[in-house]
N, C-alpha and C positions, 0 to 999 in steps of 0.2 A: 510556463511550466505548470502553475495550475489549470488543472483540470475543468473545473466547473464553473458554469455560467450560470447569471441569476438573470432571469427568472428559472426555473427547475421545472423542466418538462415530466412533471409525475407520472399523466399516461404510459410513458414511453418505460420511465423505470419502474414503476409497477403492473406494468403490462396491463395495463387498462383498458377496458371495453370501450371507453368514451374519452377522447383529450380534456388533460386538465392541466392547465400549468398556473402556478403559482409562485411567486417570489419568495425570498428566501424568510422574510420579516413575516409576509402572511402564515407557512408553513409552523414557523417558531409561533407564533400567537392562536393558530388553531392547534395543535398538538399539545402548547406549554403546561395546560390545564389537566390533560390527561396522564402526563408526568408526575411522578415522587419529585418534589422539589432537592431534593440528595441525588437523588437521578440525576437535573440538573443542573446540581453543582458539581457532578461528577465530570457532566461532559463537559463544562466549561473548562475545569480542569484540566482535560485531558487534550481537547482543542488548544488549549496554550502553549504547548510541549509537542504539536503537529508540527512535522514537515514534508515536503514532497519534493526537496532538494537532493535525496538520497535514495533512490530505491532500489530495493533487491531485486536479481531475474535467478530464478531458478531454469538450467537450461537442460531440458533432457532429464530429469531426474527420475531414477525407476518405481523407488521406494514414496510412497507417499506418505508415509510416518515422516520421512526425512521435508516435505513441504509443510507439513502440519506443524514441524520442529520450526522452523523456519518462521513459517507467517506466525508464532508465536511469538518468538526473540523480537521481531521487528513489529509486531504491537505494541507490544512491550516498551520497547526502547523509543515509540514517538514518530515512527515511520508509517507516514498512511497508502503508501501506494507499494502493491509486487506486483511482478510478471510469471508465470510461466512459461515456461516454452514446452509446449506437450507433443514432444517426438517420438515418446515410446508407444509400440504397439499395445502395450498393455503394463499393466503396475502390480508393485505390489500391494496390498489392503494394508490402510493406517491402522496400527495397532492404538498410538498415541492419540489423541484430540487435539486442537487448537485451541479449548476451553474459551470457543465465542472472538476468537481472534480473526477471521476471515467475516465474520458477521459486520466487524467494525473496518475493516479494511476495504480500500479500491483496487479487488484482485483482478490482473485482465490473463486472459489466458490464450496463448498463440498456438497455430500449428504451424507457421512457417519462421524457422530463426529471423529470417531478415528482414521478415514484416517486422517481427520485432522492435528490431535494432533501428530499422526506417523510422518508425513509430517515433522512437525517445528521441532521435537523432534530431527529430524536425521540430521537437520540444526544448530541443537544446542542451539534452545532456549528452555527457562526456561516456562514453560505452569502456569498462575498467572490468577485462578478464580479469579473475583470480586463475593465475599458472605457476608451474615454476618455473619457466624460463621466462621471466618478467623482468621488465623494463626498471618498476620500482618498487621498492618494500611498499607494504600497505600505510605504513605512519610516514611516508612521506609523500600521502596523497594529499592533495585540497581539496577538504569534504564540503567547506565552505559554498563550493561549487556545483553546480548541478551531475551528479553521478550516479551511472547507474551501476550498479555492484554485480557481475555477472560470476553465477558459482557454475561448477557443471557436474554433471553426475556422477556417481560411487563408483563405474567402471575406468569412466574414458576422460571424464573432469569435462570443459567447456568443449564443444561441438567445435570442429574445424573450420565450417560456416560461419559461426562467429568470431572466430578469434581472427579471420580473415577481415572483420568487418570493423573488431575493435581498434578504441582510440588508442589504449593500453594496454598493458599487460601488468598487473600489480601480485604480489607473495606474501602471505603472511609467515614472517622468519618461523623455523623452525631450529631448536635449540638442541634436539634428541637425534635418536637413531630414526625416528620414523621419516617420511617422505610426503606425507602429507594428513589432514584433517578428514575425518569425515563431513560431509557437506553441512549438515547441521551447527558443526563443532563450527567450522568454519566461516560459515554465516554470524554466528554468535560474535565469534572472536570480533569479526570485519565491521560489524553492525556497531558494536561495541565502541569499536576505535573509531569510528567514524561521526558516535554520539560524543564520545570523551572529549575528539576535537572540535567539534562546532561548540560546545560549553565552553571549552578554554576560550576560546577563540570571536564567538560573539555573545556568552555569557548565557545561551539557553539552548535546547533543541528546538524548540518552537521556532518559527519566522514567519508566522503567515499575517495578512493585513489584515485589519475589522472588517471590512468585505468579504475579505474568506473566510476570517473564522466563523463572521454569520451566516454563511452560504453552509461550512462544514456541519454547522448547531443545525440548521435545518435535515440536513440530510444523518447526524447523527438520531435528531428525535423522532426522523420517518424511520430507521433502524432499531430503534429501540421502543418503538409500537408494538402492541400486538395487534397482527394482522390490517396492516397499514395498506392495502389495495380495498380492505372492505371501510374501516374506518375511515379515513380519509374524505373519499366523496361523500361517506353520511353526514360527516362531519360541516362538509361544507355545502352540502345539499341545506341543512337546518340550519345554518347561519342564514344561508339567501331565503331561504323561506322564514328567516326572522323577520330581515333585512325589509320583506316586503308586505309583511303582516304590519 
């Protein structure tokens, strides 16, 4: 279910002229220096409260103020990994920001629903439409468990493609005259109830191992560089030429 491997192919993620790869220990001890030490202790912080047990798929969405809302709640809330699924011929322009939320996130963005759904499935999560002809209310999911939270768009809600594809079908109760949530809202709610019970339930949002979270520390402090494809190889161009001075 985690995603990344150590050692960290930096070439590849910072589209490098030249391959470099670097372990997750070396990354953290060349960068640490160039960091505000509150820097990090922010991210250790925030790395403890990580998990990739839970993530959102926005499927189809028009509005992208409504994605911007979204990958906000679920930074927010300790969630490091969304999906898109980008079916629409075109969007509307975000009004709203992320306020640096997608900076810190592992956003993948799809053009075909069932790469998608292939994708988590073979990571071993649970595929959980939000509908309302569902299977089960939303608080009587098990977040505990690897889920992926699938919203769908302000017109037509989850894509027929997917809902073919998914394990469930889950609702979040409505009390009123309406009929459903705007996606946003709705993400929040779901996100929400899905932090509430992993706290009850194993006592934090966080779950990841000292392997991960130092793999995640590495890849938060290449994020939180400024301009980390030019720093980086200088960085470590002048170490080896310390190294052999």
């Amino acid at each position: 279910m985690f995603p990344h491997t150590d050692p960290i192919d930096l070439g590849e993620l910072l589209h490098l002229d030249e391959p470099l790869v670097l372990s997750a220990a070396e990354i953290v001890d060349l960068l640490g220096p160039q960091l505000r030490e509150r820097r990090k202790e922010r991210i250790d912080e925030v790395i403890c409260e990580r998990t990739f047990c839970v993530v959102p798929v926005m499927d189809g969405v028009y509005d992208l103020g409504n994605v911007a809302a979204v990958l906000r709640s679920a930074e927010g809330m300790g969630y490091q990994e969304a999906h898109f699924i980008d079916t629409q011929p075109d969007h509307k322009p975000a009004q709203r920001i992320t306020q640096g939320a997608d900076k810190w996130l592992d956003l993948h963005r799809w053009r075909e629903p069932s790469r998608c759904v292939k994708a988590l499935k073979e990571r071993g999560y649970l595929i959980a439409a939000t509908h309302l002809d569902a299977d089960v209310e939303l608080e009587e999911m098990d977040f505990t468990k690897p889920t992926a939270l699938v919203f769908g768009n302000e017109h037509d809600g989850v894509s027929q493609e997917v809902l073919e594809q998914a394990d469930l079908r889950c609702v979040i109760p409505l009390r009123g005259f309406i009929q459903s949530f705007n996606i946003s809202v709705a993400a929040a709610i779901a996100l929400y109830e899905a932090m509430k019970q992993r706290i009850e339930v194993l006592g934090s949002q966080g779950d990841l191992d000292e392997e991960q979270r130092e793999i995640l520390r590495a890849l938060f402090y290449v994020r939180a560089s400024n301009q980390p494809g030019r720093l980086i190889p200088r960085l470590w161009r002048r170490r080896h030429e310390g190294e052999r001075s």
